[in-house]
C-alpha positions, 0 to 999 in steps of 0.5 A: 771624234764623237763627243756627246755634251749632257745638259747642254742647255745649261751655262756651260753646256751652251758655251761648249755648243756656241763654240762647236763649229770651231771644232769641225772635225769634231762631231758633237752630240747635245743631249738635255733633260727632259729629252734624256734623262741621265738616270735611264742608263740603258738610254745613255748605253744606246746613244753612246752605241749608236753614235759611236761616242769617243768622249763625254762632256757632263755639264748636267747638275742637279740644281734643286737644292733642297732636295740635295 
């Protein structure tokens, strides 16, 4: 299975890739803004295309909070 991970330099998007390789027969995908900005969603289609993505795990978040 192809799991793509957003935000995964965030809290729980860097516990889910610490504890990957516990999955082997699991293939992830960690992607992270500013590399990949989740608002550009001709990107996302592609990446999910390209890898094949079973499953997305979304840990990203907006964390300004005034702007929320």
């Amino acid at each position: 299975m192809n799991i793509l991970v957003t935000g995964a330099n965030g809290k729980l998007g860097s516990e889910i890739k610490k504890r990957a390789n516990t999955v082997p027969q699991w293939n992830f995908y960690f992607i992270d803004f500013p590399e990949f900005n989740l608002y550009q969603f001709g990107k996302i289609d592609e990446v999910i295309c390209e890898n094949k993505i079973s499953c997305i795990i979304n840990c990203a978040d907006y964390t300004d909070v005034n702007k929320a």
